[in-house]
C-alpha positions in Angstrom: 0.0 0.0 0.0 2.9 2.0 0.8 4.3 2.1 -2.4 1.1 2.7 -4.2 1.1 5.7 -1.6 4.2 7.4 -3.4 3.1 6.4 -7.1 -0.2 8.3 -6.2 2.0 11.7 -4.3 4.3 11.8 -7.3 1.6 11.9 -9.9 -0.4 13.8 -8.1 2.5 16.6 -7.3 3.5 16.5 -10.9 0.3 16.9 -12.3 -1.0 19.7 -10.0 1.1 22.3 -11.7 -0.9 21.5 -14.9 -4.0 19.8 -14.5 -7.5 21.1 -13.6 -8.4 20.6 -9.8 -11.3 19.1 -10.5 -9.7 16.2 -12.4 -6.9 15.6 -10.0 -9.5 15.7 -7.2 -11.7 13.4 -8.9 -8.8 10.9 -9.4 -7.4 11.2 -5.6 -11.6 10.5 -4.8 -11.7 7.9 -7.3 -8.5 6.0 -5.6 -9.5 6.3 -2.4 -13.2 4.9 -3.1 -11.4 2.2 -4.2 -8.8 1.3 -1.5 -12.2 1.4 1.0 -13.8 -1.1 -1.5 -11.1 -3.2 -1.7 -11.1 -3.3 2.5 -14.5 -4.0 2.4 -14.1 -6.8 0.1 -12.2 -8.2 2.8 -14.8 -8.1 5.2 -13.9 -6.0 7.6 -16.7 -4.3 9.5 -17.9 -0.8 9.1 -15.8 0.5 12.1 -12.6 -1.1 11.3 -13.1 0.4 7.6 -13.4 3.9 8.8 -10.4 3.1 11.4 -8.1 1.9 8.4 -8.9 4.5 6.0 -8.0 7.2 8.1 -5.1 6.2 8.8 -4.7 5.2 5.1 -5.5 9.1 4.5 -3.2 10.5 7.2 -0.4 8.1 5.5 -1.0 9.3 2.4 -1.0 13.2 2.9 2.3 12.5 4.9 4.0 10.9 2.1 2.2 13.7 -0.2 4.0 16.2 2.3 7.7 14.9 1.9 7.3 14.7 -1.7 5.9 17.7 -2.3 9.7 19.4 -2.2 11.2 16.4 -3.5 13.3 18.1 -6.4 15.3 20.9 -4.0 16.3 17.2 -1.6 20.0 15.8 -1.5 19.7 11.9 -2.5 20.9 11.3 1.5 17.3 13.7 2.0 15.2 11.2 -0.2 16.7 7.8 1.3 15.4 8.9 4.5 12.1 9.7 3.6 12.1 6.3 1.7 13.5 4.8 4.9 11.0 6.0 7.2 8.1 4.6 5.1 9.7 1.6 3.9 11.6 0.1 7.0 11.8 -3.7 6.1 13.7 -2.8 2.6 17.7 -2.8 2.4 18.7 -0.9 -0.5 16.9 2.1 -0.6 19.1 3.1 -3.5 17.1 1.3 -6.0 14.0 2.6 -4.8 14.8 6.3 -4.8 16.5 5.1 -9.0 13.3 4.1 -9.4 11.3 6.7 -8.4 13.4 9.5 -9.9 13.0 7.4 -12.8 9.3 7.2 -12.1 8.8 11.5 -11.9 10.6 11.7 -14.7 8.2 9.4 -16.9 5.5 11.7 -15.2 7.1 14.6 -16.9 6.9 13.4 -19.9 2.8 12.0 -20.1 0.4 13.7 -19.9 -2.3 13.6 -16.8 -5.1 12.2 -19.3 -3.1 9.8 -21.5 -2.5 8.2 -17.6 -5.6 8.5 -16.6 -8.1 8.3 -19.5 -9.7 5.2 -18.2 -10.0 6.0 -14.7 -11.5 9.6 -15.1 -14.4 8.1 -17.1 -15.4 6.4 -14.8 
């Protein structure tokens, strides 16, 4: 979940500059209507849904926080946010490759040709 966390902060920080409010709010909604779904699906009663999401949401809008001045961190700066989310991983190296690699490809899509699908819905 974790990871899908800081897929959904770096597209949502790269495309804020450029897209419409509207459509990045609709997406953010859209993915977290499906992360409760997907809880529900495992059975979980209504009280431990609303107990997981919100602290689904407060993880989120943390990682959404660190990333959000991604760009003016040192690599040492990254690790460390990548180690304080992702404590049970060893090389944090590849991870912070990856998701340089990752913002980069963000740069270069567009916010619709990655989300075409999703937003018509």
């Amino acid at each position: 979940m974790i990871i899908f966390f800081f897929h959904l902060a770096f597209l949502l920080k790269e495309f804020k500059k450029i897209e419409t409010k509207e459509n990045l709010q609709n997406f953010f909604d859209y993915s977290i209507r499906q992360i409760e779904l997907s809880i529900r699906e495992i059975g979980y009663g209504d009280q431990t849904i609303n107990k997981k999401m919100k602290e689904y949401v407060n993880l989120l809008f943390s990682i959404i926080d660190k990333i959000d001045s991604w760009e003016i961190k040192d690599n040492h700066q990254k690790e460390e946010i990548l180690k304080n989310y992702l404590d049970n991983v060893s090389n944090h190296k590849n991870h912070l490759k990856y998701f340089e690699k990752y913002s980069n490809y963000l740069r270069n899509n567009t916010f619709n040709n990655l989300s075409k699908d999703i937003i018509n819905l």
